[in-house]
FIFI-917097 format. One record per residue: z negated, x negated, y of N, C-alpha, C, O in turn; residue number from 1. Coordinates in Angstrom, 3 decimals. Atoms other than C-alpha are relative to their C-alpha. Last residue first. Layout:
N
SITE      nzz      nxx      nyy     cazz     caxx     cayy      czz      cxx      cyy      ozz      oxx      oyy seq
SITE        Z        X        Y        Z        X        Y        Z        X        Y        Z        X        Y NUM
...
END
This chain:
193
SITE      nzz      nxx      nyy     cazz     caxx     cayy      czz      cxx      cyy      ozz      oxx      oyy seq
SITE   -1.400   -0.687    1.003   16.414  -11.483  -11.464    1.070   -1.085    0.285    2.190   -0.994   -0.217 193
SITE   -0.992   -0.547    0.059   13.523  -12.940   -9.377    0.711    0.009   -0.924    0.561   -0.891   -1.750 192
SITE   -0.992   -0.462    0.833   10.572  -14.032  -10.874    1.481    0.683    0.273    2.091    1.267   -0.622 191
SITE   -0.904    0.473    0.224    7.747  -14.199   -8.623    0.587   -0.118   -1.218   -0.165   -0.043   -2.190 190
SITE   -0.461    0.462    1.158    5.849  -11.770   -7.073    0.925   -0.905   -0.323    1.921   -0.807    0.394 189
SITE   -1.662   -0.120   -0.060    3.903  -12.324   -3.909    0.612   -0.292   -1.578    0.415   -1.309   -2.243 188
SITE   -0.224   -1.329    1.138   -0.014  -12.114   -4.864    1.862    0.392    0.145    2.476    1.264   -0.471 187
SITE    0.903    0.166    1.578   -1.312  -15.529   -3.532    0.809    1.087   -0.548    1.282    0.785   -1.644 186
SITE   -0.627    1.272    0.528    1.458  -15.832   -0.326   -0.469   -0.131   -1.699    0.169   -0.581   -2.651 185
SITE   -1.254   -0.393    0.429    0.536  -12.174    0.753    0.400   -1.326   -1.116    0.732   -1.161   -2.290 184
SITE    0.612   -1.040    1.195   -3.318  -12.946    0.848    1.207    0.136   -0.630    1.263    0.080   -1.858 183
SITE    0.380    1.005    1.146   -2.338  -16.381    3.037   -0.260    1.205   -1.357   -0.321    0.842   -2.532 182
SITE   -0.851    0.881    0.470   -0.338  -14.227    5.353   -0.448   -0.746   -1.150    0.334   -0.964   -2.075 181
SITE   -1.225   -1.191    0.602   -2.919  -11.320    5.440    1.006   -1.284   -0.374    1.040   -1.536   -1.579 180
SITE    0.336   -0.508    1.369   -5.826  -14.092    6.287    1.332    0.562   -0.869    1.826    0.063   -1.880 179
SITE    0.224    1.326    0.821   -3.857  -15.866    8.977   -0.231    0.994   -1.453    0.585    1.336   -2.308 178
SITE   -0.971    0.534    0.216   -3.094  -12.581   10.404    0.368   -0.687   -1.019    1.132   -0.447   -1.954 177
SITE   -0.310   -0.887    1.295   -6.815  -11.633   10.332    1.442   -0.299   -0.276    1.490   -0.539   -1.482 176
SITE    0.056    0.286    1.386   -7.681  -14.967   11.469   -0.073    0.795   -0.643   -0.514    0.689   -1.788 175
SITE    0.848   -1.198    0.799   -5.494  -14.256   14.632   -0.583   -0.290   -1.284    0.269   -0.465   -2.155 174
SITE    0.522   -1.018   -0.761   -4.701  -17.169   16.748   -0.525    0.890   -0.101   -1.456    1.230    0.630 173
SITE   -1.455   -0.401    0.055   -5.646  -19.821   14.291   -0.408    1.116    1.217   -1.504    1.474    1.647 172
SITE   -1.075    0.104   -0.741   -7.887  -22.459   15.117    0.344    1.176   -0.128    0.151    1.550    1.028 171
SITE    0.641   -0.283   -1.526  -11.061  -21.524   13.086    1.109   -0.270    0.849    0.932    0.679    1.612 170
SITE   -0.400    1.107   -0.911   -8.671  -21.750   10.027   -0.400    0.403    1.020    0.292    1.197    1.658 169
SITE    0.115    0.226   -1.928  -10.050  -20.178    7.037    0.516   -0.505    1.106    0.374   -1.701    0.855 168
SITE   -1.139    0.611   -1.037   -8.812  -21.693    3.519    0.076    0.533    1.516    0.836    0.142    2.402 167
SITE    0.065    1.299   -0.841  -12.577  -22.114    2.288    1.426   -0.347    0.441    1.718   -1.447    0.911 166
SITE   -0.355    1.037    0.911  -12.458  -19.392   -0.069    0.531   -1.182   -0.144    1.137   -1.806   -1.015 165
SITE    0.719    0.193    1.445  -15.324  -17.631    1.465    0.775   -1.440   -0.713    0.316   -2.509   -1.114 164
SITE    1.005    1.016   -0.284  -12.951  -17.976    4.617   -1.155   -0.452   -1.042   -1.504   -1.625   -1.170 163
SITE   -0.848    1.108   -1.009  -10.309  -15.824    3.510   -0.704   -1.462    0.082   -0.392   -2.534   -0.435 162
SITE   -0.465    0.812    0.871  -12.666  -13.589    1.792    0.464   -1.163   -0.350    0.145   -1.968   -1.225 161
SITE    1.465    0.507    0.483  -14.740  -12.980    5.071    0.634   -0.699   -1.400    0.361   -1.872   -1.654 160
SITE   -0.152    1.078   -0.606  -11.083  -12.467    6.830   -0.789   -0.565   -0.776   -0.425   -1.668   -1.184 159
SITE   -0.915    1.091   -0.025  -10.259   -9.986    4.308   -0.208   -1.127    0.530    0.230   -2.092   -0.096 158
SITE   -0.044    0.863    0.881  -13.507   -8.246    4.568    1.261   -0.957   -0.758    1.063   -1.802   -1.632 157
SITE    1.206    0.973   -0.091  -13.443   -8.185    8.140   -0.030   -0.537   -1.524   -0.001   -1.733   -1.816 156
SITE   -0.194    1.444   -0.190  -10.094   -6.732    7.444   -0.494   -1.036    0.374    0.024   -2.141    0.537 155
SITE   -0.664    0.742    1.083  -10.988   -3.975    5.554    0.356   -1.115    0.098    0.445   -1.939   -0.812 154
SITE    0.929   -0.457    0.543  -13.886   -2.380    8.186    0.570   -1.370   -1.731   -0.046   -2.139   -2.468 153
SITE    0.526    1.535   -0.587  -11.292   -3.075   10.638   -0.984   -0.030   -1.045   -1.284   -1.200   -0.807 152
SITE   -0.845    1.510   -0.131   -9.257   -0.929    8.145   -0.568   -1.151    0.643   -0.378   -2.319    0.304 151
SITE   -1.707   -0.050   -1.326  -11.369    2.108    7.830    0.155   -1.322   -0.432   -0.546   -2.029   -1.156 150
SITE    0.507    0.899   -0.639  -13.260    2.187    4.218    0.772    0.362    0.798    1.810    0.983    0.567 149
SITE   -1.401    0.205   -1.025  -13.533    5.517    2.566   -0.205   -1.772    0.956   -1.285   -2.119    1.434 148
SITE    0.108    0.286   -1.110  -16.070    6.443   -0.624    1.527   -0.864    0.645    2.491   -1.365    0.065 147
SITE    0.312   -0.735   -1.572  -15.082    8.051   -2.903   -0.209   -0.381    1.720    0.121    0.043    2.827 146
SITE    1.218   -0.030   -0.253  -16.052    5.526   -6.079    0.089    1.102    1.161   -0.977    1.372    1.715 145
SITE    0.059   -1.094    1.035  -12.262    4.898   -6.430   -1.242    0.642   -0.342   -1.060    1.433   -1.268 144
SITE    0.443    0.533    0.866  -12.128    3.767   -3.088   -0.105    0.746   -0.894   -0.225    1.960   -0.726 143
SITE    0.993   -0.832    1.076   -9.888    5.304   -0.638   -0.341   -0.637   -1.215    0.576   -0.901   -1.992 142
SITE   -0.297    0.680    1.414   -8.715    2.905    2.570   -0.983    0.780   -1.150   -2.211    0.690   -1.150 141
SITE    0.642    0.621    0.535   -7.909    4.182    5.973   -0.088   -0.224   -1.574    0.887   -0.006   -2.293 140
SITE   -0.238    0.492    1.242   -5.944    3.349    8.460   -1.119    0.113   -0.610   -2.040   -0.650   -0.316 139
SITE    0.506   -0.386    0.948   -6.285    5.350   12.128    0.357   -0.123   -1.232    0.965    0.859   -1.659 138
SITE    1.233    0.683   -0.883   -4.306    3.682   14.983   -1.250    0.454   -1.348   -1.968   -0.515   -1.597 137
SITE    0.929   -0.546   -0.117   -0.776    4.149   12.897   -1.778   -0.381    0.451   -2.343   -1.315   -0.119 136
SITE   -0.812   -1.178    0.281    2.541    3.261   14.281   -1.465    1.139   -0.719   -1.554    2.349   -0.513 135
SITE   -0.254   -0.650   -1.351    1.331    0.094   15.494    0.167    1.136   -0.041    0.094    1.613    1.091 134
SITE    1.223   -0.093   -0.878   -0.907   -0.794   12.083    0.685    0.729    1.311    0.114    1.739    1.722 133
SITE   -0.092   -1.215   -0.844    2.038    0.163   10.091   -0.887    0.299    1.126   -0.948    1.296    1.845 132
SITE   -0.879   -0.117   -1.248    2.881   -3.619    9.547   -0.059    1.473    0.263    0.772    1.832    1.097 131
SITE    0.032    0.857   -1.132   -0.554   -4.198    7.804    1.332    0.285    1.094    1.160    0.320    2.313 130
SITE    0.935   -0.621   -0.890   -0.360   -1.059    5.698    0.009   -1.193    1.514    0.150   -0.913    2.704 129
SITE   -0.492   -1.145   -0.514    2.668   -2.629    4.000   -0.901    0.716    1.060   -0.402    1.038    2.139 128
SITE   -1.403   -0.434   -0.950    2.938   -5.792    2.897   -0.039    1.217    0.827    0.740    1.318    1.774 127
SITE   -0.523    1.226   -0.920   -0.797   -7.176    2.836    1.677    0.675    0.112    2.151    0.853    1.234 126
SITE    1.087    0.858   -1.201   -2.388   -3.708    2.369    0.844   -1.494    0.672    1.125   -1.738    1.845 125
SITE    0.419   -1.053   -0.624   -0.359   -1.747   -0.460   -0.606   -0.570    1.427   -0.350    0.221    2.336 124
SITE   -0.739    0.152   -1.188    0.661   -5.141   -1.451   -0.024    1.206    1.233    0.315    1.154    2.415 123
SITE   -0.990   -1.088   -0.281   -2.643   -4.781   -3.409    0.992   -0.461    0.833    0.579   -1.167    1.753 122
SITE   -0.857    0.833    0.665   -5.606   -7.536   -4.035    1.259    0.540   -0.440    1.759    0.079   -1.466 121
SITE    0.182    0.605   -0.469   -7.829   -6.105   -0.877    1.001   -1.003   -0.951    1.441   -2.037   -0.448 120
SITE   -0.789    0.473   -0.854   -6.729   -2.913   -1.253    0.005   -1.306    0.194    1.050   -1.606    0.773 119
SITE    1.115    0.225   -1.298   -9.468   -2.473   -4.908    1.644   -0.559    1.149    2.437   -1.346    0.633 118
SITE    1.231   -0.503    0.043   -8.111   -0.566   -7.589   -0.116   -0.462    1.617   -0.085    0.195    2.657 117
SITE    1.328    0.586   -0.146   -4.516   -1.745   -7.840   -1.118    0.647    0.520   -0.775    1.381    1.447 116
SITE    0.464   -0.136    0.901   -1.861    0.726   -8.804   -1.205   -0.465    0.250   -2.190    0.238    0.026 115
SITE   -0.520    1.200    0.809    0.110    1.584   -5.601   -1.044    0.044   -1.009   -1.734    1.057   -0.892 114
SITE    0.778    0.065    1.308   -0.360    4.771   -3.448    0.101   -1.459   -0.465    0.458   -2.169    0.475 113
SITE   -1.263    1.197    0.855    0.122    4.877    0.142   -0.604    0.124   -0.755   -1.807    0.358   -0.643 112
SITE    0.590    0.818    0.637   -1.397    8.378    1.559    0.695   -1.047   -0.721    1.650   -0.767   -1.446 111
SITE   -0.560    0.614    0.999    0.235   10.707    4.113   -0.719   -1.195   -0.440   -1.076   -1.980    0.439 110
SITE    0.739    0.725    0.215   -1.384   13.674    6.093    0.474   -1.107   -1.337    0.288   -0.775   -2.508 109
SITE    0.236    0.620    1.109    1.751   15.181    7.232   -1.494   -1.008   -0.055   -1.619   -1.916    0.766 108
SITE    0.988   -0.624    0.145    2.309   16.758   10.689   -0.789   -0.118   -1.490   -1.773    0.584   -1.723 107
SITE   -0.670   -2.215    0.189    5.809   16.778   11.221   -1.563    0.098   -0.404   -1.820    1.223   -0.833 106
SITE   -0.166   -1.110   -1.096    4.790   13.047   12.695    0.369    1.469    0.012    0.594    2.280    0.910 105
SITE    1.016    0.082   -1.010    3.412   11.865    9.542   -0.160    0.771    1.133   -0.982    1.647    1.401 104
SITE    1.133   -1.728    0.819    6.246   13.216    7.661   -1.121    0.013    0.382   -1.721    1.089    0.377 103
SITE   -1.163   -1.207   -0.295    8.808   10.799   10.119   -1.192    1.014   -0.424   -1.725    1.879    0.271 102
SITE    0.334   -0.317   -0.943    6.239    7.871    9.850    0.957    1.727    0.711    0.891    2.421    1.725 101
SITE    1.802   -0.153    0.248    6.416    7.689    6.052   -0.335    0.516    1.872   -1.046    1.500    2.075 100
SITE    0.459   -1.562    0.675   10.404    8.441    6.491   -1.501    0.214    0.404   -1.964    1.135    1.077  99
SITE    0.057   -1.381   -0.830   10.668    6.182    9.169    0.219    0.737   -0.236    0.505    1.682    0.499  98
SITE    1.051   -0.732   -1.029    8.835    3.625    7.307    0.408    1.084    0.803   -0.406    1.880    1.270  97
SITE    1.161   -0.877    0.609   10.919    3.731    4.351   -0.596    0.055    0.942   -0.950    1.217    1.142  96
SITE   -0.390   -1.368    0.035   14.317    3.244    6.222   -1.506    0.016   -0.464   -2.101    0.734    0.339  95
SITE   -0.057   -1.184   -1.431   12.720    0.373    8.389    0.315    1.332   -0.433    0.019    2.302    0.265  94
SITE    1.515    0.203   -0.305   11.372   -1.533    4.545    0.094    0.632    1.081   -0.886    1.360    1.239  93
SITE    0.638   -1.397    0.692   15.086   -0.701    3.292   -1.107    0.238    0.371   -1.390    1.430    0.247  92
SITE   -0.743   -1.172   -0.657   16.978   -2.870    6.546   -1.228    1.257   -1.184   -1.821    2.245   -0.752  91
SITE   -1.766   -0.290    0.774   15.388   -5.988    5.130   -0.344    1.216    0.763   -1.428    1.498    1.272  90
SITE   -1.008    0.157   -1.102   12.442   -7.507    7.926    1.128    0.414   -0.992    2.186   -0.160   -0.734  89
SITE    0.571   -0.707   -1.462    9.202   -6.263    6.018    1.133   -0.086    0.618    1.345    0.971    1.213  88
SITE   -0.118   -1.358    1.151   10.811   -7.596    2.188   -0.265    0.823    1.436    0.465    1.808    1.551  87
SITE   -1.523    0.025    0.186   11.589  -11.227    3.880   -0.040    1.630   -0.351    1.072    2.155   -0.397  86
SITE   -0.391    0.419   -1.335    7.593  -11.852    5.607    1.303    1.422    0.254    1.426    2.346    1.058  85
SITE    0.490   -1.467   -0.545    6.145   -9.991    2.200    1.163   -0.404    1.375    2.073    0.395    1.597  84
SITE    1.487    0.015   -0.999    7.867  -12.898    0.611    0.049    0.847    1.005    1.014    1.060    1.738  83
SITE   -0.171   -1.054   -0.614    9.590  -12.506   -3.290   -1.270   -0.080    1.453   -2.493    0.044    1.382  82
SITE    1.147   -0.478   -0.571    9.269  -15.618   -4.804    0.437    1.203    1.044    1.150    0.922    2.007  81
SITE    0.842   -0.733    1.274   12.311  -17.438   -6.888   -1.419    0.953    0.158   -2.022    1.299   -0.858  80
SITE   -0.015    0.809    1.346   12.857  -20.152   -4.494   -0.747    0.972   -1.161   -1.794    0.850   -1.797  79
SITE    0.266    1.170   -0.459   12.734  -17.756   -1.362   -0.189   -0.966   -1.087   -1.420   -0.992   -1.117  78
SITE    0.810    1.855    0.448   13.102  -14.647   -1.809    0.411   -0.973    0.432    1.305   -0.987    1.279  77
SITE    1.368   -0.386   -0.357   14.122  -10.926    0.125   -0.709   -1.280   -0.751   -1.866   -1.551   -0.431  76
SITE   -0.242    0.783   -1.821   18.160  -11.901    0.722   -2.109   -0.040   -0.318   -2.714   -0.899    0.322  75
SITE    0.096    1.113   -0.087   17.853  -11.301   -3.688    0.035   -0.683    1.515    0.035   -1.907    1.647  74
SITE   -0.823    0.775   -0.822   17.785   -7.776   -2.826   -0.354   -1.876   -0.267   -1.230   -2.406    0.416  73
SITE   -0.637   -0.260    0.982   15.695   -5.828   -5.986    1.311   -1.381    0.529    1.960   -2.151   -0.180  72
SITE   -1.357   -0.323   -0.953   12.727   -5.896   -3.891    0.729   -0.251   -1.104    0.116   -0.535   -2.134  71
SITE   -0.987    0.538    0.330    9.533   -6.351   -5.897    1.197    0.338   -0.285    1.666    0.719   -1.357  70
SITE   -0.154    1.426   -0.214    6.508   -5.378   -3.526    1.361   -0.948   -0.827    1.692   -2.027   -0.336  69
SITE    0.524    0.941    1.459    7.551   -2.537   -3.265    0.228   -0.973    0.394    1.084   -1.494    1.109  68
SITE    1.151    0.505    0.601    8.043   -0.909    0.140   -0.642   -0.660   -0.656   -1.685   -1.225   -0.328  67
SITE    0.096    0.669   -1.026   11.660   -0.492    0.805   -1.936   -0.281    0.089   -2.202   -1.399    0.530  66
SITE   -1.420    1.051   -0.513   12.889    0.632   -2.523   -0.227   -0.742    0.935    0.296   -1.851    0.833  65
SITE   -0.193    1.280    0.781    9.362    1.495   -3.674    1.118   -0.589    0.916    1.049   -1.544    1.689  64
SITE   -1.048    1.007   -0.985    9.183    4.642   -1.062   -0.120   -1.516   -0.335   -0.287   -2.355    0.551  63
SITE    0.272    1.022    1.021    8.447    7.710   -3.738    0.792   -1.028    1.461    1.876   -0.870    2.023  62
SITE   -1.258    0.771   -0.771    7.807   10.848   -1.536   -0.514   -1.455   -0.697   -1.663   -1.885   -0.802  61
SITE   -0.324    1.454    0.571    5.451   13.491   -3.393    1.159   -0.921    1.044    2.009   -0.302    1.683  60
SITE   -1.435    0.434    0.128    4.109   16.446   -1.787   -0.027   -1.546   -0.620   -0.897   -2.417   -0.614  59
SITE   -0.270    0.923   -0.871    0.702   17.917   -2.185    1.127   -0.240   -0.350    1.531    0.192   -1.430  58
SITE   -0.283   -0.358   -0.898   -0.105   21.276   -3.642    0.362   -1.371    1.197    0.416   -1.220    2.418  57
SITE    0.743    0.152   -1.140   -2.530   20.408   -6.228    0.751    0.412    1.195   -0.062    0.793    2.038  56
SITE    1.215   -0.985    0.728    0.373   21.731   -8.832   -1.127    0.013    0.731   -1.499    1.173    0.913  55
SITE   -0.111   -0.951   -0.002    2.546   19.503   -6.941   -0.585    0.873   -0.452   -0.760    1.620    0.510  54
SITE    0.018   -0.080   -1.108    0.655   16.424   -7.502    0.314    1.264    0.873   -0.476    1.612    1.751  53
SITE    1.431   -0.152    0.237    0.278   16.999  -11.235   -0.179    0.168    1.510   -0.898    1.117    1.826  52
SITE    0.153   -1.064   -0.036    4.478   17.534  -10.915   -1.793    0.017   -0.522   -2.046    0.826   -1.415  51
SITE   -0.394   -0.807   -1.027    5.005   14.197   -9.054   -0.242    1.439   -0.242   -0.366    2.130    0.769  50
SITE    0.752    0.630   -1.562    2.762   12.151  -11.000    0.381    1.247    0.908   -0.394    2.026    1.464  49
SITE    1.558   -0.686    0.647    4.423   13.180  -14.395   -1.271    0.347    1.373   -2.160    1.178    1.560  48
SITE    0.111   -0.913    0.128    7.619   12.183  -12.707   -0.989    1.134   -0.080   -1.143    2.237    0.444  47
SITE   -0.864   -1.241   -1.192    6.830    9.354  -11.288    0.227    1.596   -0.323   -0.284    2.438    0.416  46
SITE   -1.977    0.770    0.182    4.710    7.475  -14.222    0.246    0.977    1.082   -0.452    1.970    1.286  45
SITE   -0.527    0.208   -0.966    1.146    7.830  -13.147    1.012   -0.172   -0.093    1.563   -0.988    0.645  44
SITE   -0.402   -1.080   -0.349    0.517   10.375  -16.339   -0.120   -0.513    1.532   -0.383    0.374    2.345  43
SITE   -1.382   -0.672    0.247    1.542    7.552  -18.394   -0.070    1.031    1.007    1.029    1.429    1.392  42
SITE    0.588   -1.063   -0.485   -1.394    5.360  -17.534    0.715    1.049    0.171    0.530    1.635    1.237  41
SITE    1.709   -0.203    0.124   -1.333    2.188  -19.493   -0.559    1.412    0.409   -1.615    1.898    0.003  40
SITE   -0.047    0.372    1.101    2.804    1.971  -19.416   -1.942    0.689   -0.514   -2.319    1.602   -1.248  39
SITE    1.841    0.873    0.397    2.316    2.896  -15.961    0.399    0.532   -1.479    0.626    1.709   -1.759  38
SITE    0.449   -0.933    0.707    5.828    4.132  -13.703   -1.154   -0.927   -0.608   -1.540   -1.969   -0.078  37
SITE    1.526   -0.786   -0.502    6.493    4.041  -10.398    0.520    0.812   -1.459    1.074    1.884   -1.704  36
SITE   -0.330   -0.817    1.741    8.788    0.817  -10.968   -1.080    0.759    0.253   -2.164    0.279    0.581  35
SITE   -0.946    0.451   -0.284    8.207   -0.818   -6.609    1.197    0.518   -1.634    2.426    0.545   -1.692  34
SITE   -0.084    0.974    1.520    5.308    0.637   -6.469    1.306    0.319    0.213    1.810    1.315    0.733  33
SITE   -0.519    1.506   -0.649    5.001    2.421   -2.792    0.355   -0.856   -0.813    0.884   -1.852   -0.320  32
SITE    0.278    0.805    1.286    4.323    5.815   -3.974    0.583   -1.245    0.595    1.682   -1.220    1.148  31
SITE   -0.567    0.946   -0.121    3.330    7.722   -0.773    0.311   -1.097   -1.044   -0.453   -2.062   -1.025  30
SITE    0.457    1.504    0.666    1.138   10.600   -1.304    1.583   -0.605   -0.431    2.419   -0.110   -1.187  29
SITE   -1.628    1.237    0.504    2.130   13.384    0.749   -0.764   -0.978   -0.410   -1.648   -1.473    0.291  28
SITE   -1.020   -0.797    0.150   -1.043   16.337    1.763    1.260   -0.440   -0.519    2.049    0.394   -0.962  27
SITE   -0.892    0.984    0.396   -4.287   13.823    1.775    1.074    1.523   -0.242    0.528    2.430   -0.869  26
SITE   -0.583   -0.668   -0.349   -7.120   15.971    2.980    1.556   -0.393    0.289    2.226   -0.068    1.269  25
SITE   -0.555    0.738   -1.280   -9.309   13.228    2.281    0.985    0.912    0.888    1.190    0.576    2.055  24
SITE    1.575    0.069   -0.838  -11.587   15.255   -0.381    0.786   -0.400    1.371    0.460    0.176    2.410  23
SITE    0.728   -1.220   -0.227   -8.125   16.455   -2.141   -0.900    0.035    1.323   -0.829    0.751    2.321  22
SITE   -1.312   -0.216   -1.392   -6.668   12.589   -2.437   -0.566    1.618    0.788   -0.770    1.647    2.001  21
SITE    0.363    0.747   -0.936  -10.253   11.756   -4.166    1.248    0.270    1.203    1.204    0.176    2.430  20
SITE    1.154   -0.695   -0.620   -9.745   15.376   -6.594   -0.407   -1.181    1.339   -0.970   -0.639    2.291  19
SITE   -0.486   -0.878   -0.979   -6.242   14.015   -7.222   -0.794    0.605    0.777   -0.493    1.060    1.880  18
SITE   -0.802    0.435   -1.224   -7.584   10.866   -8.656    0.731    1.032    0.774    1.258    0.640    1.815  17
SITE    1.054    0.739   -1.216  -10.411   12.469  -10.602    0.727   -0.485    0.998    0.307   -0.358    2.149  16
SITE    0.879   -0.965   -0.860   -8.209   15.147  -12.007   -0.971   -0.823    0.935   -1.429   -0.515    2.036  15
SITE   -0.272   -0.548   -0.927   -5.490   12.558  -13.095   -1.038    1.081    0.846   -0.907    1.247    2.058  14
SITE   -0.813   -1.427    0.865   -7.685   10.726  -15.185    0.348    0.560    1.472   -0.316    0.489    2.507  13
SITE    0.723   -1.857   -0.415   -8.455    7.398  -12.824    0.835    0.683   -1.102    1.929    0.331   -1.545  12
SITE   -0.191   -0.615    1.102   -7.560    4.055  -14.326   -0.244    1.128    0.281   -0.628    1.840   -0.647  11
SITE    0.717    0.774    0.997   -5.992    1.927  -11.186   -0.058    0.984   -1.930    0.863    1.129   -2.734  10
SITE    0.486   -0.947    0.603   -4.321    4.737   -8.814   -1.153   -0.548   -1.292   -1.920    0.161   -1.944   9
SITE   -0.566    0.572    1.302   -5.057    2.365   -5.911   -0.299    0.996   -1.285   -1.432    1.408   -1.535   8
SITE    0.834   -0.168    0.699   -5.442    4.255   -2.633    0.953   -0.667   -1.125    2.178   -0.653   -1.250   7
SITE   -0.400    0.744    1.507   -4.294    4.266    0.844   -0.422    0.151   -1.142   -1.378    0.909   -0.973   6
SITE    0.837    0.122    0.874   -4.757    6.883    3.858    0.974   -1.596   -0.930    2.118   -2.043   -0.854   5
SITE   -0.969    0.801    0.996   -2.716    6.786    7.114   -1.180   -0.140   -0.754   -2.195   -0.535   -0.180   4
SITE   -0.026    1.317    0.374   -4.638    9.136    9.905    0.703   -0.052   -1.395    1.004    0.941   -2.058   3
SITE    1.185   -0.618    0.741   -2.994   12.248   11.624   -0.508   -1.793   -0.419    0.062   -2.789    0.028   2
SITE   -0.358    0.366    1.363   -0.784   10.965   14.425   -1.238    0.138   -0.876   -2.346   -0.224   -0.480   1
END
């Protein structure tokens, strides 16, 4: 399995953010936003996205429905809170992965997109990259600066955050787990419809 990229499109002009998917050898970028479009950044709206992408020669595959962080299925909250737990176990979160893992395995170098800059305050990471860990052994994470983090690399600094912000739990079994659960719980949207 090739490796699983990520990346937040944040404010990049499209040439700088296609030129960081380029360097990685990124071939499908993965829109995972749940509305893939940007009020602030019009030329990430879907469409616009999909034919700048094409023109570089990469494919588009939009997998909000089962990805995004804000599900549409009222089975996916919990008093008004959408939780990564409920959005990972609906039926749309297995069809999107076995697309993402389907174009993977034909040989696809595929990248999750979402908006946020840095993975560490992204669902890109707590919903989604985290449950592809079995499916992919190689995760890594594109900064808008170029440079690449791998994932253990991401979830030291998750745990380090974690613990910075004194909710840690030397008990737990995994305190990257821990971490990801407590990261999901801060940035889960709420507002259901």
């Amino acid at each position: 399995m090739p490796p699983l990229f990520t990346i937040g499109h944040s404010n990049h002009g499209i040439e700088t953010f296609l030129d960081l998917l380029i360097r990685q050898g990124v071939t499908v970028l993965a829109d995972v936003r749940s509305h893939p479009v940007s009020r602030f950044a019009p030329h990430f709206s879907k469409d616009r996205l999909r034919a700048s992408l094409g023109a570089a020669g990469i494919g588009y595959l939009w997998l909000g429905e089962g990805f995004g962080a804000r599900p549409r299925d009222p089975a996916c909250f919990e008093a008004g809170i959408a939780r990564h737990a409920l959005i990972a176990a609906h039926p749309a979160f297995a069809v999107a992965k076995a697309a993402l893992v389907g174009a993977a395995g034909a040989g696809a170098t595929v990248c999750l997109m979402c908006a946020e800059r840095d993975p560490l305050g992204c669902h890109r990471t707590a919903l989604v990259s985290r449950r592809l860990r079995p499916d992919f052994a190689d995760i890594r994470h594109i900064h808008g600066d170029g440079t690449v983090e791998d994932n253990a690399a991401f979830e030291a600094r998750l745990v380090a955050q974690d613990d910075a912000g004194g909710i840690g739990d030397l008990f737990a079994d995994s305190p990257i787990e821990a971490a990801y659960d407590r990261q999901s719980a801060t940035m889960a949207w709420r507002g259901h419809r």
